[in-house]
N, C-alpha and C positions, 0 to 999 in steps of 0.2 A: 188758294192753297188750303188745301185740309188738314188737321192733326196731325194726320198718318206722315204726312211729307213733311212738316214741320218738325215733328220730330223726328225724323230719318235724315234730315239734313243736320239737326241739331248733334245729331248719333256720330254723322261724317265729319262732324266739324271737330267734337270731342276727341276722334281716334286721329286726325289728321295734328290735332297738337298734342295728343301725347304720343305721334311721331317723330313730333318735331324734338320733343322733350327726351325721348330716349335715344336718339342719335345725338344732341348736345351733349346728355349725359354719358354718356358711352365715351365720346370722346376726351370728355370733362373729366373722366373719375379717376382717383390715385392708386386704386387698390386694381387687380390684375381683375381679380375675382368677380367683384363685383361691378367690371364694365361686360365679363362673359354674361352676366347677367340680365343685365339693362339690353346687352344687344339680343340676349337669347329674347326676353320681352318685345321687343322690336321687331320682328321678323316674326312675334305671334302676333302682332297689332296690324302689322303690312298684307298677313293671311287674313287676316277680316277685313282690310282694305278692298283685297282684291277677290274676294268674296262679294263684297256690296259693288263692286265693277263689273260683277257677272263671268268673273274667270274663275270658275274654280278650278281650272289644272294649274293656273298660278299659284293660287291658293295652297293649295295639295303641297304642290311642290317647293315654296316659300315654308312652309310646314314643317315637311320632312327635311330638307336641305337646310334651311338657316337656322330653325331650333332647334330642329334635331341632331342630325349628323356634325353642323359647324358648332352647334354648341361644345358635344361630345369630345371635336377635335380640338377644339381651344380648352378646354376644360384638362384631356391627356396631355396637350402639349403645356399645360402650366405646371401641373403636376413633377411632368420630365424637368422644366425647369428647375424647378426646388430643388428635383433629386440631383439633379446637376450638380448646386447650386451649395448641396449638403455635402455630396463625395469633393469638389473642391476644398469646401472648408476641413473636410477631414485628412485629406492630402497638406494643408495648410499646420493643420495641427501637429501629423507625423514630421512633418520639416522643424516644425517648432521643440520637439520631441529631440532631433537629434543634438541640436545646439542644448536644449536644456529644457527647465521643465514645461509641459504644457500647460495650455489656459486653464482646459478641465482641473487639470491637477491640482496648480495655485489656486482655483476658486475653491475647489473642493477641498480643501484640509485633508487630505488621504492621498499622501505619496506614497511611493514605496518607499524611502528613505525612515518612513516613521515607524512601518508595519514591523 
């Protein structure tokens, strides 16, 4: 074996565990955000995979489709969640509002009551 292939297997062996590494993590992580992350990483380490396997329309495609496009769709559809996530709590607040005063309001020292 020559240099060349010693380190190109050394190259495979590296991307092959930090696939294995960002799919644990990905599944592993607590934050939403940052498993869109780790998986957008993953899907660029899988296009050099399939790169160094002599596919590049895998490649291409692994590219555009899992970092790109899925990133984008997980990344809108978290966003939506919060805002979901915000107008509940606000609807939460106006309920709270009618029986009596809201949270904002007790934390905040500025009722109308005082004004």
């Amino acid at each position: 074996m020559t240099t060349e292939e010693i380190l190109l297997v050394a190259f495979r062996v590296v991307l092959l565990a930090a696939l294995i590494v960002c799919a644990i993590a990905t599944a592993c992580s607590k934050r939403p955000m940052t498993g869109i992350i780790i998986f957008t990483a993953y899907s660029i380490v899988m296009s050099i995979l399939w790169l160094l396997l002599e596919s590049p329309d895998l490649a291409i495609t692994e590219a555009a489709v899992g970092a790109g496009i899925t990133g984008i769709l997980f990344y809108l559809t978290l966003h939506r969640l919060h805002r979901i996530q915000r107008d509940h709590e606000q609807i939460k607040d106006t309920h709270q509002e009618e029986g009596g005063e809201s949270k904002h309001e007790a934390t905040d020292g500025n009722s109308e009551d005082e004004a």
